[in-house]
C-alpha positions as CSV (number, residue, x, y, z in Angstrom):
1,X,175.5,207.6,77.5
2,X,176.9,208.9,80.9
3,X,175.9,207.6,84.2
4,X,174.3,209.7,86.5
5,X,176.2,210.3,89.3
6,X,175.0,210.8,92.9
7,X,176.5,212.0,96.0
8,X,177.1,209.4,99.1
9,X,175.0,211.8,100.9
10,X,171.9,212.0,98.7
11,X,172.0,207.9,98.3
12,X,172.3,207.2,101.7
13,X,169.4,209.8,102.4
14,X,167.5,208.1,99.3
15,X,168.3,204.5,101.4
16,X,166.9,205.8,104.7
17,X,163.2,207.2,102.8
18,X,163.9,203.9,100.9
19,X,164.0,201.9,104.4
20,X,161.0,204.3,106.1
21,X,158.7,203.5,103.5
22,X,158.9,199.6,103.6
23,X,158.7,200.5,107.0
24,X,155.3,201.8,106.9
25,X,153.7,200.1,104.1
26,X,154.1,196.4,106.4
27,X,153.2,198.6,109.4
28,X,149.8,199.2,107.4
29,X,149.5,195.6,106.0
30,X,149.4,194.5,109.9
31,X,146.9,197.2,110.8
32,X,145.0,196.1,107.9
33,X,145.0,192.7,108.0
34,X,144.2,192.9,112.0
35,X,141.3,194.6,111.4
36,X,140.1,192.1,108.8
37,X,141.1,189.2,111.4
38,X,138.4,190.1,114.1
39,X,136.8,187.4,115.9
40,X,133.1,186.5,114.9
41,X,130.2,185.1,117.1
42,X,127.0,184.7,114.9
43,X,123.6,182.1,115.0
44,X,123.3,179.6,112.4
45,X,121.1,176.6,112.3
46,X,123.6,174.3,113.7
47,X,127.7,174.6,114.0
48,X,128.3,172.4,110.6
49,X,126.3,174.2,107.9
50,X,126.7,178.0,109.0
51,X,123.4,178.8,108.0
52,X,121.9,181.7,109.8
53,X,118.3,181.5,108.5
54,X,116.4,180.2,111.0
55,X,112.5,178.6,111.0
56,X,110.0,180.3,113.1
57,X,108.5,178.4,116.3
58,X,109.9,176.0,119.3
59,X,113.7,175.0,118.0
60,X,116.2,173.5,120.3
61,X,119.3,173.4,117.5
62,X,120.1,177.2,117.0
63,X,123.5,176.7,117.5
64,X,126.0,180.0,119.0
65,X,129.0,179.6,116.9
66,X,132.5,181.1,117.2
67,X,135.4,181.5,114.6
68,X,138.8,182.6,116.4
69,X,140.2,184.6,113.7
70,X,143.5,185.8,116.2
71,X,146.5,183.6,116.1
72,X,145.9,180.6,117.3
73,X,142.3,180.7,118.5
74,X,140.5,181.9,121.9
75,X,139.8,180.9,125.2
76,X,136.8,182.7,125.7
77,X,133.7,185.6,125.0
78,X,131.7,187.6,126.3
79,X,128.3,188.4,124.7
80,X,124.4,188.5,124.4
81,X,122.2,187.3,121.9
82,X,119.1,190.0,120.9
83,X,116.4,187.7,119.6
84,X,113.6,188.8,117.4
85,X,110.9,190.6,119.1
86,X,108.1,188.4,120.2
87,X,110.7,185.2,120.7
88,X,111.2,183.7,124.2
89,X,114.6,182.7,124.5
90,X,114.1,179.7,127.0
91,X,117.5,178.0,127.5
92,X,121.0,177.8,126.6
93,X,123.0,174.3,126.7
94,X,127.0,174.2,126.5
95,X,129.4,172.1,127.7
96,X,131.7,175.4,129.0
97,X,131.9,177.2,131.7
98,X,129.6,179.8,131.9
99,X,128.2,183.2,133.8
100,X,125.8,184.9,133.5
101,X,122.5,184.3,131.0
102,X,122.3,184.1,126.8
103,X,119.9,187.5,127.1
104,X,121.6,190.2,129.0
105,X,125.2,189.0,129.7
106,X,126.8,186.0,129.1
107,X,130.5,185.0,129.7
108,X,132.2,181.5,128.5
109,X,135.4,179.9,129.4
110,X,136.5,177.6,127.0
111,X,138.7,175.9,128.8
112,X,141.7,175.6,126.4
113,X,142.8,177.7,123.6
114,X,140.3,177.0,119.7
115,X,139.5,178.1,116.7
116,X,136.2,177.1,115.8
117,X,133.8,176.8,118.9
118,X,130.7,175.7,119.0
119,X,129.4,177.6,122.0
120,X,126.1,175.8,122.8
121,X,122.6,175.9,121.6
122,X,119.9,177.8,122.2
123,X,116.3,177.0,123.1
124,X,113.6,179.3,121.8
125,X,110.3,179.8,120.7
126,X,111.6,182.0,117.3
127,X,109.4,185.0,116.2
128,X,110.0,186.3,112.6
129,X,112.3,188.9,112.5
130,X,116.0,189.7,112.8
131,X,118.4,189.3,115.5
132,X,122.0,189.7,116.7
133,X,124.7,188.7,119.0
134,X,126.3,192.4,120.6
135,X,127.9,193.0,124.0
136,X,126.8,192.1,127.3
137,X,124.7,194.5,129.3
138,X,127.4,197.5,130.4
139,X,130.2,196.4,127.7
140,X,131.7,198.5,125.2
141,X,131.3,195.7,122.6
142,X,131.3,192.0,122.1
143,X,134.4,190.9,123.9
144,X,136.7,187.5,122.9
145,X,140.0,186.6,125.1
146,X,142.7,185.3,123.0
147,X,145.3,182.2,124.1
148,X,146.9,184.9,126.2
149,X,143.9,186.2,127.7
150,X,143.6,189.4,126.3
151,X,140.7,190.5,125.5
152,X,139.4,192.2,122.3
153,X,136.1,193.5,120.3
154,X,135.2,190.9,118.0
155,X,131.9,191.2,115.3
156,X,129.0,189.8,116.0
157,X,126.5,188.0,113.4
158,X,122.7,189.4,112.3
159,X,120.7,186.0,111.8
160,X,117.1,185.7,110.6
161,X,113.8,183.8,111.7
162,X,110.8,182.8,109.1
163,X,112.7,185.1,106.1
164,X,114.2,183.9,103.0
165,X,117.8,183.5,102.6
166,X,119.4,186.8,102.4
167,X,122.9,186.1,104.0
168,X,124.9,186.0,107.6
169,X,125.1,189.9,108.6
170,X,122.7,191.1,106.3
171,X,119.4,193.6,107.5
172,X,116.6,194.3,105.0
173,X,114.4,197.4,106.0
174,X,110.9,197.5,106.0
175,X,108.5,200.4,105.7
176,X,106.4,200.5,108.7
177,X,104.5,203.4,111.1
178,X,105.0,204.5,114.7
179,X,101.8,202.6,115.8
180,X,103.2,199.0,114.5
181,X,106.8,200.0,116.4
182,X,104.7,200.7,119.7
183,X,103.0,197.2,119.2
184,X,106.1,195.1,119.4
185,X,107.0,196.1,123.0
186,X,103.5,196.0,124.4
């Protein structure tokens, strides 16, 4: 059987498509994998269990929790916490530096650069329902500062009050009318 023979020019052209698709398939493995590695703020029941199904009434151990995901942790966040309607949030205890309140907008300085923060706990009387951490008042998102100080969007957990077990981040529906809507903000 004869080899195939190719030119110097066509091999060196097959190289350089060769080289620019390596190129881009770990350009996309970065994107990817940065996208996957977004920093998450959630609500669980305390900071060792990462349960985020919470009992209804007066609870002072709803714990703020935040996973770094970056490289090599963060430094701070910036966030609020939407409680269920009808709860009264009535304090938030952490030993960081804060600005601002736990219900409109909240900033913490950690102080030094972690992964796994347990921001402070929260003091409520819960109502049954859903709720979420999001961006402060005015932001475009939740926002996290990594070990340089750069800040980025980071995901913020859905946690639930008086409902069974269903999952962090997960939101049932519920078939309901216009009247019972209007009820929850009067």
């Amino acid at each position: 059987m004869a080899a195939l023979k190719t030119s110097p020019v066509a091999a060196k052209a097959g190289d350089h498509m060769m080289r620019k698709s390596l190129l881009l398939t770990v350009s996309l493995l970065f994107i990817c994998n940065a996208a996957l590695a977004a920093d998450y703020i959630g609500v669980f029941t305390d900071h060792f269990n990462g349960v985020c199904d919470l009992a209804p009434g007066f609870s002072t151990t709803a714990t703020v929790v935040h996973y770094a995901w970056t490289p090599g942790g963060a430094t701070g966040a910036r966030f609020k916490v939407l409680p269920p309607p009808g709860s009264v949030l009535l304090g938030f205890t952490t030993p960081y530096v804060t600005i601002g309140s736990i219900d409109l907008d909240l900033s913490v300085a950690y102080g030094g650069c972690e992964q796994f923060i347990a921001i402070g706990t929260i003091t409520a009387n819960w109502a049954v329902g859903y709720g979420q951490v999001v961006g402060a008042d005015g932001q475009p998102c939740l926002m996290t500062a990594d070990c340089s100080f750069d800040e980025q969007c980071a995901k913020g957990g859905i946690f639930s009050v008086g409902h069974p077990p269903g999952g962090c981040g997960v939101v049932a529906t519920e078939h309901s009318t216009w009247g019972k809507v209007k009820s929850l903000y009067r």
